[in-house]
VMD Tcl script that draws the C-alpha trace (Angstrom):
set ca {
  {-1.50 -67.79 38.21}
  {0.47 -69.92 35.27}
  {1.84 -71.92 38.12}
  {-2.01 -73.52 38.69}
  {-2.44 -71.08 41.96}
  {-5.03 -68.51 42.44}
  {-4.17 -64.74 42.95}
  {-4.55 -62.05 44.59}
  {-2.26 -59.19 43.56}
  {-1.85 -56.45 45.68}
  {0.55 -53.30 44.26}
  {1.43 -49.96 43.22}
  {0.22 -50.30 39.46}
  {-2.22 -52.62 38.53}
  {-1.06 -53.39 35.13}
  {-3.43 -54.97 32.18}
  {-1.89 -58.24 32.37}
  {-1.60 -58.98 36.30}
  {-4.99 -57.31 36.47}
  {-5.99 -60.06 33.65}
  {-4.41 -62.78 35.07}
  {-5.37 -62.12 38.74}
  {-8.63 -63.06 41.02}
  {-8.63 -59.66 41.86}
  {-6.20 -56.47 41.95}
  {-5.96 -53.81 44.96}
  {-3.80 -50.83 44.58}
  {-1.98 -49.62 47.27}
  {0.03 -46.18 47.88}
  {3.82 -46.49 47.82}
  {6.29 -43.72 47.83}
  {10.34 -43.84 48.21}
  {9.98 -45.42 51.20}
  {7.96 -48.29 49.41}
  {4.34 -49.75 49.98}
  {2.48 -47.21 52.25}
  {2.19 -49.28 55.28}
  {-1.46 -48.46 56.58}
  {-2.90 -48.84 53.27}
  {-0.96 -52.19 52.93}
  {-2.46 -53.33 56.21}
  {-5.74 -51.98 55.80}
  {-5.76 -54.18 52.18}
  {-4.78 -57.18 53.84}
  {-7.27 -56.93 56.67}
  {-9.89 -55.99 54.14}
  {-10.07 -59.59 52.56}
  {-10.86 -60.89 55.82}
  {-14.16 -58.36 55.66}
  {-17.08 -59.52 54.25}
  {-18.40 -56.29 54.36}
  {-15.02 -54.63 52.31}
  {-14.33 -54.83 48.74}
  {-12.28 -57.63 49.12}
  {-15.79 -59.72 49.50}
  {-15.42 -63.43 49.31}
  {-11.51 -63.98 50.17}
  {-10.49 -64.98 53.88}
  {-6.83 -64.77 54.51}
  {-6.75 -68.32 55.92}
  {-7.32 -69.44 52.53}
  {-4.17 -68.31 50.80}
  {-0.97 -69.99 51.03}
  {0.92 -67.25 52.06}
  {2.35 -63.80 51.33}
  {5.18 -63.59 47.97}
  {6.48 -60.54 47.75}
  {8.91 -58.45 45.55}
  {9.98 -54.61 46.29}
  {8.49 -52.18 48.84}
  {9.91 -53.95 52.18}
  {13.63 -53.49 51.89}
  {13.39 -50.35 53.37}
  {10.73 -51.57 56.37}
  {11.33 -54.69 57.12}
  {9.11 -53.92 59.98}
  {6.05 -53.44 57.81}
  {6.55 -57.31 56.77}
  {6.54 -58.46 59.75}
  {3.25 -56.78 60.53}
  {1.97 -58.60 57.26}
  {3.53 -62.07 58.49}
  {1.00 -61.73 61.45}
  {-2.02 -61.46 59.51}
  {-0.89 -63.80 56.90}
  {2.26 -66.67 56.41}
  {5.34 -64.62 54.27}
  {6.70 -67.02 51.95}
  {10.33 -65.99 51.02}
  {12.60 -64.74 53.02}
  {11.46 -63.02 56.83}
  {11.66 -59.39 58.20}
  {14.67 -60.35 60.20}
  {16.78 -61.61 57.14}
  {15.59 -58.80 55.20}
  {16.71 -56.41 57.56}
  {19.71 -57.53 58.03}
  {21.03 -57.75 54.49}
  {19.60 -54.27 53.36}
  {21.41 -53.06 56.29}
  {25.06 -51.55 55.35}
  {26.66 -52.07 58.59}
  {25.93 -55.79 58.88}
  {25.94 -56.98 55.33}
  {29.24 -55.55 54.25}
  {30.95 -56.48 57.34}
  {29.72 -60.01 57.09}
  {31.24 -60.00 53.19}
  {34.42 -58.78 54.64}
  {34.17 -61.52 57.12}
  {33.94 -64.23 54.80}
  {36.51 -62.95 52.66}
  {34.07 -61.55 49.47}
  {35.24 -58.89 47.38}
  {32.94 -55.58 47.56}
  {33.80 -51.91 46.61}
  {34.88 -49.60 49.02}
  {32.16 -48.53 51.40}
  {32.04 -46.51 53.99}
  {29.12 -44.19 56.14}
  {31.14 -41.07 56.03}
  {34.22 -40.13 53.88}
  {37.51 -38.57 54.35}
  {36.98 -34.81 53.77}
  {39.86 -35.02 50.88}
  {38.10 -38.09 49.57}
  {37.60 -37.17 45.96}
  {33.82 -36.87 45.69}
  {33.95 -37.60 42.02}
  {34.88 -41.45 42.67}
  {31.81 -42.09 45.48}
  {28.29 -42.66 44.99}
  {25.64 -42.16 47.75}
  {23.11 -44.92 48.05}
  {20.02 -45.51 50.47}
  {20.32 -48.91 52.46}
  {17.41 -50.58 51.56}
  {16.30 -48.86 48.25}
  {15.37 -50.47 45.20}
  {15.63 -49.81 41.05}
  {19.17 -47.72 41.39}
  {16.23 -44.67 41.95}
  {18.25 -44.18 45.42}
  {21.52 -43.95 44.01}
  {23.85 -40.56 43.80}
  {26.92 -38.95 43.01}
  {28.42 -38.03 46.17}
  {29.50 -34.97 44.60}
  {25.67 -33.92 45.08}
  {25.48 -34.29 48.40}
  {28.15 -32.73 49.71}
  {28.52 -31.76 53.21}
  {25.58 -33.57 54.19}
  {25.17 -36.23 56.32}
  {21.75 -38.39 55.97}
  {20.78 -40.83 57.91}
  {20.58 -44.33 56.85}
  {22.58 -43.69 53.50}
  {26.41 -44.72 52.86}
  {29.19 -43.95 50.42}
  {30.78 -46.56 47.75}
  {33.54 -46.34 45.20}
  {32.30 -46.44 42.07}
  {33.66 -49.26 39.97}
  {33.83 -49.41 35.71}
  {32.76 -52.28 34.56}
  {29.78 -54.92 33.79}
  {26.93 -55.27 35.52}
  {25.64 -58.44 36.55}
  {23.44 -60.50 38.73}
  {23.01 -64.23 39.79}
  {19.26 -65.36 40.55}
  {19.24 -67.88 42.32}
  {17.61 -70.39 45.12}
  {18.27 -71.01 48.67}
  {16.85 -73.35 51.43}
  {19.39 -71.05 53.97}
  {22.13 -73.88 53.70}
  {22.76 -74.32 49.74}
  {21.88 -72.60 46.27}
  {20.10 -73.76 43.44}
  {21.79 -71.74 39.99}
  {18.65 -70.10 37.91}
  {20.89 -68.31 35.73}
  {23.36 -65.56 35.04}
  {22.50 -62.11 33.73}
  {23.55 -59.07 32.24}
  {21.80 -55.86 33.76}
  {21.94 -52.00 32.74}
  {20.79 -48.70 33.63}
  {18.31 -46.06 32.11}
  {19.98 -43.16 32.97}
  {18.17 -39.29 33.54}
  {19.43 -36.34 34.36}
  {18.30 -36.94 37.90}
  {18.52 -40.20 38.11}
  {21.79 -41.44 36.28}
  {21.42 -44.89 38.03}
  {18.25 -46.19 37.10}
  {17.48 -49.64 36.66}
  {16.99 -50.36 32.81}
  {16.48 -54.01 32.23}
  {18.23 -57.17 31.85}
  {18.92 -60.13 29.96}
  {19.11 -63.65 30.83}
  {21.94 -66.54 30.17}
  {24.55 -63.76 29.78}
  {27.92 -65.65 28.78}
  {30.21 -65.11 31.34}
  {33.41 -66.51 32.30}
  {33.80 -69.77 34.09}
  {36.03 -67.57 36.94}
  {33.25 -65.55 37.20}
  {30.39 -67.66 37.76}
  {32.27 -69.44 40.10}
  {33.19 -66.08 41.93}
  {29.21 -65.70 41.73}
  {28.17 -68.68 42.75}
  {30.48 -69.25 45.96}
  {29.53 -65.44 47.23}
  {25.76 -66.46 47.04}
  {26.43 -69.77 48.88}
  {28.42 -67.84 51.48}
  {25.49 -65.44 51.87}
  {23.37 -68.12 52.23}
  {24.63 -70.24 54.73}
  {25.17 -66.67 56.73}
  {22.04 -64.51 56.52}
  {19.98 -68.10 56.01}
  {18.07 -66.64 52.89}
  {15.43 -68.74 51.44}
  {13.74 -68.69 48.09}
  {14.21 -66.82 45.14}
  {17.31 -63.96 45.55}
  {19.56 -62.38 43.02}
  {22.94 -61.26 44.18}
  {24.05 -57.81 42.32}
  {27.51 -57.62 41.11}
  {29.88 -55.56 38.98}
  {32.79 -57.62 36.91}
  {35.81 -55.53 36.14}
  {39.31 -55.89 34.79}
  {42.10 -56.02 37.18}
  {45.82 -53.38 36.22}
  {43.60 -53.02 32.78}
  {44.54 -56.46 32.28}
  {40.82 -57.66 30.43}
  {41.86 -61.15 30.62}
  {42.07 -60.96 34.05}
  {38.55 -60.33 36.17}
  {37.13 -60.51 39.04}
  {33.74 -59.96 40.54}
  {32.88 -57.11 43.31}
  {29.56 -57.97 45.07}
  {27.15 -54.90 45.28}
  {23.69 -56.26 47.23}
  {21.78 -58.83 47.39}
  {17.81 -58.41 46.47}
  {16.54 -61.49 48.95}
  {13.26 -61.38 47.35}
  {11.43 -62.02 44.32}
  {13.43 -59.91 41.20}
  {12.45 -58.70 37.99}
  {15.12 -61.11 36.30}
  {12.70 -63.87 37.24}
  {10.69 -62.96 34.40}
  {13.66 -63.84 32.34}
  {13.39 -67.81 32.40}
  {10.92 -69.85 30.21}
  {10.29 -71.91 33.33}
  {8.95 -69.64 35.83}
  {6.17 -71.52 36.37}
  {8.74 -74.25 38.01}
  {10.61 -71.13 39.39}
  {7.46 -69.90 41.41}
  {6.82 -73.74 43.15}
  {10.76 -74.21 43.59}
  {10.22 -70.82 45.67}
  {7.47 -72.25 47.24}
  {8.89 -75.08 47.97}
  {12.74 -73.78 49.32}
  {10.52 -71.26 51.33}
  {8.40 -73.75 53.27}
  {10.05 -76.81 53.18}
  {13.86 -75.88 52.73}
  {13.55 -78.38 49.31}
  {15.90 -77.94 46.45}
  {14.63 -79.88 42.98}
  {18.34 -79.85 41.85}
  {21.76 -77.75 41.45}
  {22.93 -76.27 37.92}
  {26.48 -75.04 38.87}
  {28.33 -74.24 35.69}
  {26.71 -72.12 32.50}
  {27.01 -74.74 30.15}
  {24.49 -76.82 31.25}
  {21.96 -74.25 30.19}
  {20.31 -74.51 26.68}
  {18.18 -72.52 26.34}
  {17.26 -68.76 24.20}
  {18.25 -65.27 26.05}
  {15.36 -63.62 26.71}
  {15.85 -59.46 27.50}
  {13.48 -56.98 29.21}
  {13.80 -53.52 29.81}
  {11.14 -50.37 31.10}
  {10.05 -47.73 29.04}
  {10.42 -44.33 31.02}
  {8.00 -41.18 29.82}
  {10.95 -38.46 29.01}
  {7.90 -35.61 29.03}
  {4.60 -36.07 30.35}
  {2.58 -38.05 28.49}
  {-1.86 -38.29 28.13}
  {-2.57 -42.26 27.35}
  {-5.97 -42.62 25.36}
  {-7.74 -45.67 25.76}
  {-7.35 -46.40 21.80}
  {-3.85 -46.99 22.12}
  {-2.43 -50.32 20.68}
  {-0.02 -51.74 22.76}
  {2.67 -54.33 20.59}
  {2.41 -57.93 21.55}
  {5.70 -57.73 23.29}
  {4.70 -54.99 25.49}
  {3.73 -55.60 29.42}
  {3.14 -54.15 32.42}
  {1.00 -51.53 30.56}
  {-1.18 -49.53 32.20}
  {-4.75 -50.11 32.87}
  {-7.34 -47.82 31.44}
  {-9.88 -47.57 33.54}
  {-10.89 -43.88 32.06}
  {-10.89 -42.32 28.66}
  {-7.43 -40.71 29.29}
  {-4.08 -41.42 31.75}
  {-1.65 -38.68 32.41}
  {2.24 -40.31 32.84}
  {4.46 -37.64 34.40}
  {8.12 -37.35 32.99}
  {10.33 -39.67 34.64}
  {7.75 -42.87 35.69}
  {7.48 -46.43 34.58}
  {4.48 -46.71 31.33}
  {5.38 -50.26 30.53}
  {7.78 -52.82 29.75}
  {9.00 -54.58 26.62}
  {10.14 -58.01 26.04}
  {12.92 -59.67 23.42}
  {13.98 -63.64 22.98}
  {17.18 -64.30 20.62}
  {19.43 -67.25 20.39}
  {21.91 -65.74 22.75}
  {22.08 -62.52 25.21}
  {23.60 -60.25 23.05}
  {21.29 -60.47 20.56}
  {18.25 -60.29 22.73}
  {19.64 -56.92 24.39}
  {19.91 -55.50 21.31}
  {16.31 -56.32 19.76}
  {14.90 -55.46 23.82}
  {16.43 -51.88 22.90}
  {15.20 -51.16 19.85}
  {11.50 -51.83 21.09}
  {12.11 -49.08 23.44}
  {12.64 -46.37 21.13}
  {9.41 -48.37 19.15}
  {7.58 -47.59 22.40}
  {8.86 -44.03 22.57}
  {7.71 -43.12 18.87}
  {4.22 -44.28 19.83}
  {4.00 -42.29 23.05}
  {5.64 -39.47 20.94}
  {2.37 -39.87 18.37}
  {-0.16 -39.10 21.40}
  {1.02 -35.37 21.75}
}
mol new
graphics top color blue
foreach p $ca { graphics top sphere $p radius 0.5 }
foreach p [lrange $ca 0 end-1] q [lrange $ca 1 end] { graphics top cylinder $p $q radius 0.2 }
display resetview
């Protein structure tokens, strides 16, 4: 789109602004699991169908297949798509294997990277209370659990981790499967429910961390790199905590690493660069240049975070959305019912430095929740 390239966007939403910006916009059923798989296919192999609704698009055309979330949990489903069409980003095989708990923390502890405790099953005396359950290959911190929850169960494809205090983080960044090109360092945080007290709430970009930290960062990534041989845009997941309550003294525990497309590329003025560098790292294993230390970025923070219905909540078309909403829905009828608990939008915040932009990013929420509130 901004990055001169014609679209076709194919997800679960079809907001205003992608359906805006777009050639055209299919929708497509997804569940926990992700993107439903047949109706994925089906989409793809409709554009090649004169006689479909995707009328006057041939796959052959397109450059190839970017994705974001909706594969990590069938990596087999991409490769299905990577027959019909070239995926640009990382492959099924990569994406497997770094969504997959028993290779990708054994590989960390392998190359020495510091990770929380994880295990597939736990001691019976383990002390539920300091273990979460997550889902190996789930997305948004929707997947994530106390352990205490599940107790005595034993579910397939899911594994335990000691939960850790402390800031979350993540480094986007780009890889030609031997070396990293630094995007920048952020600060991340949850939207927590009752049911869901992991949920991803939004980020913000250029966070100011410490040198010992980015370096800790940048040096896992690399590592990961070089041994999964991710290409692209990623962003590597991480918690920084104190060590013996000493706060002067941190270190950095790597979580996951999202080897796709991430929300936190929004985040950078010049993600119209970003989306060629991908490109470009993808099919031609090019980096345009390294940025290893924090200080060589000068530029404004710039924060976004979702806006989760608390009740349900009807939509009529008359609503004003604030120029610093996105990702609103479109209104293709009179009315649209948002149960409690899903996405309605997202809102955006710039400031002269992250914690600023946070702040402001937050306060638009609860804007955006006093105008739902006024349409029942």
């Amino acid at each position: 789109m901004s990055a001169g390239y014609s679209v076709v966007a194919i997800d679960a939403f079809s907001d205003s602004q992608t359906a805006e910006l777009a050639e055209r916009t299919f929708i497509v059923k997804y569940d926990d699991i992700g993107f439903d798989a047949e109706d994925l296919l089906r989409t793809l192999r409709g554009l090649d169908n004169p006689s479909s609704e995707g009328s006057g698009f041939c796959l052959n055309q397109f450059a190839g297949f970017v994705y974001g979330s909706g594969f990590e949990a069938q990596p087999d489903l991409l490769q299905k798509v990577a027959a019909l069409i070239p995926v640009i980003g990382n492959d099924s095989a990569t994406l497997a294997a770094v969504n997959d708990a028993n290779v990708f923390f054994p590989a960390m502890e392998s190359l020495n990277i510091r990770y929380p405790e994880t295990s597939k099953h736990l001691p019976a005396d383990a002390d539920l209370s300091c273990y979460i359950r997550k889902f190996s290959g789930g997305s948004g911190g929707v997947h994530i659990q106390p352990a205490s929850l599940i107790q005595g169960r034993d579910l397939e494809h899911h594994y335990f981790q000691r939960k850790l205090a402390g800031l979350p983080v993540s480094l986007l960044f780009i890889a030609n499967s031997n070396d990293i090109e630094v995007v920048g360092f952020n600060e991340q945080w949850v939207s927590a429910s009752a049911r869901l007290p992991f949920r991803y709430g939004g980020a913000v970009s250029h966070a100011i961390l410490p040198v010992i930290v980015q370096e800790q960062l940048i040096a896992a990534a690399r590592q990961l790199t070089m041994t999964f041989g991710l290409l692209g845009l990623n962003s590597l997941d991480a918690i920084v905590h104190s060590i013996d309550s000493d706060v002067d003294l941190v270190q950095v525990s790597i979580l996951e690493i999202n080897p796709r497309l991430s929300a936190t590329v929004d985040l950078y003025d010049d993600r119209t660069d970003l989306f060629e560098r991908h490109m470009q790292a993808s099919m031609h294993k090019h980096l345009f240049g390294k940025h290893p230390k924090q200080c060589e970025f000068e530029s404004v923070s710039k924060a976004h975070a979702i806006v989760y219905a608390e009740v349900d909540v009807k939509l009529e078309k008359e609503i004003v959305w604030p120029s610093w909403a996105t990702d609103t829905p479109s209104m293709k009828n009179e009315q649209l019912k948002i149960v409690a608990g899903a996405p309605v939008c997202s809102v955006m915040a710039s400031a002269s430095n992250a914690v600023i932009a946070k702040k402001e990013v937050l306060t638009r929420v609860q804007q955006i929740k006093k105008l739902l509130e006024s349409t029942h």
